[in-house]
N, C-alpha and C positions, 0 to 999 in steps of 0.2 A: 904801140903806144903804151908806157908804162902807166900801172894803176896806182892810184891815190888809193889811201888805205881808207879813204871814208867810203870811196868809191865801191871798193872790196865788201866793205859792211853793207851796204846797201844793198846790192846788185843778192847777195846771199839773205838782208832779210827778207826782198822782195819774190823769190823764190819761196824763202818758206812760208810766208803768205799764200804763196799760189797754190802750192802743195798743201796747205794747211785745206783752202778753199774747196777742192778735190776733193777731199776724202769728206770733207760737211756736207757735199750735194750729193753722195751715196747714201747721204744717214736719215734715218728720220727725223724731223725736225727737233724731237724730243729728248732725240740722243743726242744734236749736235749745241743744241741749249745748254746744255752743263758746263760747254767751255767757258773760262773768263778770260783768255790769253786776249793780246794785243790782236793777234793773228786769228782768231776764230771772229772778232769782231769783225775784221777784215772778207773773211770767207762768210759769214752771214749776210754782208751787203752784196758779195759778188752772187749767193744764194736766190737774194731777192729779184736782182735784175736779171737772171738764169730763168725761165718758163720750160717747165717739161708737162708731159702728159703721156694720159695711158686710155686707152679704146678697147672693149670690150666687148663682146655680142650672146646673146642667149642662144642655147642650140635650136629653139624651133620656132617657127613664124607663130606665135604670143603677140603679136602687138597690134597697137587698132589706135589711129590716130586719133585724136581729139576733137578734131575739124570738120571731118568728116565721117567717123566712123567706119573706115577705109580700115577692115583686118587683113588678115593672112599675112601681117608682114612680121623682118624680125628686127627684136629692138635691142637697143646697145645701151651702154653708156662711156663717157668719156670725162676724165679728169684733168685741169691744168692745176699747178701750182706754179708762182703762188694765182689766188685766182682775179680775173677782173669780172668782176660780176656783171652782166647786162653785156659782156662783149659777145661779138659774133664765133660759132661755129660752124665749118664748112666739113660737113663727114663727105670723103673722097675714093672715088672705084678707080685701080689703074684698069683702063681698060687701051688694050693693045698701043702700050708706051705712055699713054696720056691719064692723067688725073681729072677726072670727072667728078660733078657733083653730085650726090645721090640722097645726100638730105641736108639740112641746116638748123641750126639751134642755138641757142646763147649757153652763157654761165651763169649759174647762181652764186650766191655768194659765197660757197666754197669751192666754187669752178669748177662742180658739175653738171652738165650735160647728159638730159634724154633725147633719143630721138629712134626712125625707126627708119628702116632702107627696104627695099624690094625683099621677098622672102629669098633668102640665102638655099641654094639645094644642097641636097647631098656629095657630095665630093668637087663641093667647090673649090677652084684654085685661085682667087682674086684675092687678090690685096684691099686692103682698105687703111684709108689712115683720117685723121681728124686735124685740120687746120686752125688754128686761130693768131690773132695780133695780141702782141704782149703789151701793148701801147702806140700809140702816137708816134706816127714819125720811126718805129722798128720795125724790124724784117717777121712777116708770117711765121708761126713754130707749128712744125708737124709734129705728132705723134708719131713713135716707131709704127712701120707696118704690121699689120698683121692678115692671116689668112685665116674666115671665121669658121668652126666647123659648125655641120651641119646633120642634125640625127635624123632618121630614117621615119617615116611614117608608117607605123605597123596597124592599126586602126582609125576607121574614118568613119562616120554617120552622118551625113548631110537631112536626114528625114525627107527626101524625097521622094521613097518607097516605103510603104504599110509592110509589104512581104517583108525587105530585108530589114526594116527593123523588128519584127517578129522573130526572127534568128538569130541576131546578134543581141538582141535585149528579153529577157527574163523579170517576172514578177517577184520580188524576194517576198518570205515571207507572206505569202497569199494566206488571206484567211485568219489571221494570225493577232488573236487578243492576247495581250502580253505586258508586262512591267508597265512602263509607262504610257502606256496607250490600250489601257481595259478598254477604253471605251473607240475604237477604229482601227482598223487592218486593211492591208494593203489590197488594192481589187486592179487587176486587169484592166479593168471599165475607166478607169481612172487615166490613163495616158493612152491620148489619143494623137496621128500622124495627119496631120492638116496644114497645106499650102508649104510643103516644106519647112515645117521644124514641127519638134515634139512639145504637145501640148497638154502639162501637166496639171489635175485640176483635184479637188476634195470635195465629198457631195454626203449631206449629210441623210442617212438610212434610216434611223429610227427617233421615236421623239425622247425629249429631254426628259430626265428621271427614268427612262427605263433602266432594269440591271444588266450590267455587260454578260454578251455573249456567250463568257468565259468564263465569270461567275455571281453566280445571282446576289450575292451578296454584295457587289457592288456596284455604287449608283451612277448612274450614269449624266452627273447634273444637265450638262451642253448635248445630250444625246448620243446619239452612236453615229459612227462615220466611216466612209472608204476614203481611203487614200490611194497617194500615188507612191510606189518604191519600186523603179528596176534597177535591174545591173546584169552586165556581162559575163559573167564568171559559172553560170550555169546554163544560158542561153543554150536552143538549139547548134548555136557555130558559138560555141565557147571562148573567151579572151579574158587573159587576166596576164600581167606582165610584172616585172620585177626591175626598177632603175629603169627610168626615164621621163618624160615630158608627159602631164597630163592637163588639157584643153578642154575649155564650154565655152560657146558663146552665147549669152543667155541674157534674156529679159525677167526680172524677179517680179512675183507677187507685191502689187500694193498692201494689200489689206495683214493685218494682224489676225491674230487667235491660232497662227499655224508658220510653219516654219522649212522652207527650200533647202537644199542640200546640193551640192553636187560635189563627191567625196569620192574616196578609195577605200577600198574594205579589205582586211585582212582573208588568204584563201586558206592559212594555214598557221602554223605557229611561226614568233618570231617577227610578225606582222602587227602592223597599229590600223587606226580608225583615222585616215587622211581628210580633214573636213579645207577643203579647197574655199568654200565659199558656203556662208552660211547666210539666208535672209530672214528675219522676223518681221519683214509688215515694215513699210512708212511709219516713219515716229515711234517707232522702239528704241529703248534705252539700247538694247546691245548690236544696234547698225549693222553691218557686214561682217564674219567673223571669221576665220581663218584659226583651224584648231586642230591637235596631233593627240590623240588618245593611247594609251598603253594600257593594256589589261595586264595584272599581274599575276603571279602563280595564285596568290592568296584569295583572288576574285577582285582586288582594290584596282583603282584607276587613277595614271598620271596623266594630266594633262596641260602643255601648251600652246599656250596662244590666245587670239582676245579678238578684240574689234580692230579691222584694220582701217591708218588714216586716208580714205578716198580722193582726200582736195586734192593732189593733181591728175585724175581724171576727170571728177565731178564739177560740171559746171554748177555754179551757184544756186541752190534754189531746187538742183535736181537727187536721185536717188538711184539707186540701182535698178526702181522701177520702171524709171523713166527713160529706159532705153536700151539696146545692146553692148553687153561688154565680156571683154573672154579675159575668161578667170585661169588660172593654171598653178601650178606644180614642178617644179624640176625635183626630181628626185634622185640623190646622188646614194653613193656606198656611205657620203659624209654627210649628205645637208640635206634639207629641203630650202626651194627656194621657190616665196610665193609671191606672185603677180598679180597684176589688174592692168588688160590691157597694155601689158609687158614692162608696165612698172612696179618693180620690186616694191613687197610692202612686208614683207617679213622673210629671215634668211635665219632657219634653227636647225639645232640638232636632236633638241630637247622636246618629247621627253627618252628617246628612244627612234631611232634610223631603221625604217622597217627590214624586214632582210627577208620576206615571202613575198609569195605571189600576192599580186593585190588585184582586186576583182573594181572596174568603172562604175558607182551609183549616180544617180540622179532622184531625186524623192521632192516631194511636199506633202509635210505629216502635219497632223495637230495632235497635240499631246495632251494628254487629262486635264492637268495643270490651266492650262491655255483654253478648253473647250469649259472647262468650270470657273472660267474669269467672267465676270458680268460683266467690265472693262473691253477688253481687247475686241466681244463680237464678231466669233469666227464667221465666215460667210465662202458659198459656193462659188459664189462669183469671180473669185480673185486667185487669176491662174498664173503660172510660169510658162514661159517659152524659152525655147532650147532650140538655137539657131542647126549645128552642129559639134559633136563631141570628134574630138582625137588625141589620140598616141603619136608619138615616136619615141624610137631606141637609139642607143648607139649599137651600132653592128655588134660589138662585142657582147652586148648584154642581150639579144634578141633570141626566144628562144630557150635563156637560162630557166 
C-alpha cells in the first residue's frame, strides 16, 4: 500500500519520540530536565508511567526488627521511581524455581523501602528481588535480580564465658590518670560477665575534693573514680582487623554525668578513633552520636560526625536505654557506613578512611568536666549491657 506523505511524517516523528524517551529513562532525572523539545516532553510522560527499582543488602546480619527485636538478621534497602508512597513491597527468595516471600514493607515518599530477610551466609547463591504495584489496575514491577554477598565472621563474644572473655578482651589503660580524666582510670573490677552479656559499670573510689592520683595539684571536685575500658587488640588471644563489619548489641546507661562508647581504635599509624555509638545519659543535649577522629602529625584533631537521627528505630517516648539495639560500622577502602539496627544513619569518608589495624573497644568513662557538673550527678548505678560483639571480613581482607 502506498504511503501518504503525512503518513511518512508521522510514522518517523513517532519514532523519534520513542527514541527520544529511551535515552531520558537512562538519565537521571536532572539530566533529562534540561530538554525543552516537543519530544522530551513526550519521553518524560512515557518516564513517569515507566516504574523501575533497585534492591540492595548490607554484607553482615546488622539488623534487628522493630517488632520484635528479632537481630541476627540482614538488612536491605530498595528503591522505586517514580515512587508511590504507602504502596506495598514484597522482597522475594527464588528458591528452587519459585519466588518466595521473605519480607515485606511499603514506600515512603520517595520510594524507599527498609526491611530485613533471614541472615544471608557466606557464599550464598540465591537470588533476591523486590516486588511492587506501580498503580491500580497495572502489572507487579520487579527489581532486577540480585545475588547478596555475604562477609565471613572473624570474631564473635556472646558473654556466655568469664574464661573466654578474659582472652579475647584486655583492660586499656589500667590505672591510668590522664588529660581528661585526672580524676578516674580504667579498673578491671569495673566489667563484669553476668547472665550472658557484658556488664559495664563506674564506681566512684574516693571522696570529692580529694587531689587526683596523678597530681596533687589537682582537685578532684566529683571525686575520684574506676571506670570501665576494654579492647581486643592486646588481649590474651589478640584481634584487631583492617576493612570490615563491626557489631554491639547493646543496652545504654540511663543516667548522665558519664558517657558509653563502643568504638574502634587505631593499632598503628594511618588509623582514626571509630566512635560507632556514643551515649551520654537520657536527656542529654548530644543523644546518640556517631563520630570519626584523625589525629594529625602536628598533635591537632579532625573530626566527623554528630548525633544521629534514631526515629526510625526509636519508638516514641523511648531511648537507647530503653532497650536492645545493635549498633555497627561497614568499613570500606572508601566509606564508612553507619547503622542502627541496620539502618543506615550516616555514610562518610571524612575526616579521613582508616588504612590500619583497628583494635574493638567498649568503655563507660566519666570525664572531669562531667564528674564537676553539679547538674548532670554522676551515679554508680547506671550500667550498660552488651548483648554480644562481632566482626566479619571479606575473605580478601582477612588476615591483611
Amino acid at each position: 500500500m502506498t504511503r501518504t506523505p503525512k503518513l511518512v511524517a508521522l510514522a518517523m516523528a513517532l519514532t523519534l519520540a520513542v527514541s527520544s524517551a529511551s535515552i531520558a529513562l537512562d538519565r537521571e532525572p536532572a539530566e533529562a530536565s534540561g530538554v525543552s523539545t516537543q519530544t522530551s516532553s513526550l519521553a518524560a510522560q512515557q518516564q513517569a508511567r515507566r516504574t523501575t527499582g533497585r534492591i540492595a543488602f548490607a554484607p553482615a546480619p546488622v539488623g534487628q526488627k522493630r517488632s520484635d527485636r528479632k537481630a541476627g538478621l540482614t538488612p536491605g534497602t530498595v528503591r522505586f521511581s517514580p515512587a508511590r508512597p504507602g504502596a506495598g513491597v514484597r522482597i522475594e527468595r527464588l528458591v528452587r524455581g519459585k519466588w518466595l516471600k521473605a519480607a515485606t514493607t511499603t514506600q515512603d515518599k520517595r520510594g524507599r523501602a527498609r526491611f530485613n530477610v533471614r541472615a544471608v551466609k557466606p557464599g550464598n547463591t540465591s537470588k533476591y528481588r523486590a516486588v511492587t504495584s506501580p498503580g491500580k489496575g497495572k502489572r507487579n514491577v520487579a527489581t532486577p535480580t540480585v545475588v547478596p554477598r555475604a562477609q565471613t565472621r572473624v570474631f564473635v563474644d556472646g558473654f556466655d564465658s568469664a574464661a573466654k572473655y578474659r582472652k579475647q578482651w584486655k583492660t586499656r589503660n589500667k590505672g591510668m590518670y590522664h588529660g581528661r580524666r585526672m580524676c578516674a582510670a580504667p579498673s578491671p573490677s569495673r566489667v563484669a560477665v553476668i547472665n550472658g552479656s557484658a556488664r559495664l559499670s563506674v564506681k566512684q573510689v574516693g571522696r570529692k575534693g580529694r587531689p587526683s592520683p596523678a597530681k596533687r595539684s589537682f582537685k578532684c571536685v566529683g571525686g575520684i573514680w574506676h571506670n570501665a575500658m576494654v579492647g581486643t587488640g592486646r588481649a590474651a588471644k589478640p584481634f584487631s582487623f583492617r576493612y570490615g563489619t563491626a557489631a554491639a548489641r547493646v543496652k545504654f546507661q540511663p543516667g548522665q554525668g558519664m558517657h558509653s562508647g563502643f568504638w574502634l581504635q587505631a593499632m598503628g599509624a594511618g588509623g582514626a578513633e571509630i566512635d560507632i555509638a556514643e551515649y551520654y545519659g537520657n536527656g542529654y543535649w548530644a543523644g546518640l552520636q556517631s563520630k570519626i577522629h584523625q589525629t594529625l602529625p602536628n598533635g591537632g584533631l579532625r573530626t566527623h560526625g554528630g548525633t544521629m537521627n534514631l526515629s526510625p528505630v526509636l519508638a516514641r517516648g523511648k531511648t537507647p536505654a530503653s532497650g536492645w539495639h545493635v549498633y555497627s560500622v561497614e568499613w570500606t577502602p572508601k566509606r564508612y557506613v553507619f547503622r542502627v539496627d541496620g539502618v543506615v544513619t550516616m555514610v562518610t569518608s571524612r575526616p579521613h578512611v582508616s588504612t590500619a589495624q583497628q583494635e574493638v573497644v567498649m568503655s563507660l568513662l566519666t570525664s572531669d568536666w562531667a564528674l564537676d557538673d553539679r547538674v548532670l550527678k554522676t551515679k554508680s548505678s547506671s550500667k550498660v549491657a552488651v548483648d554480644w560483639v562481632q566482626v566479619w571480613q571479606d575473605p580478601k581482607h582477612i588476615g591483611q
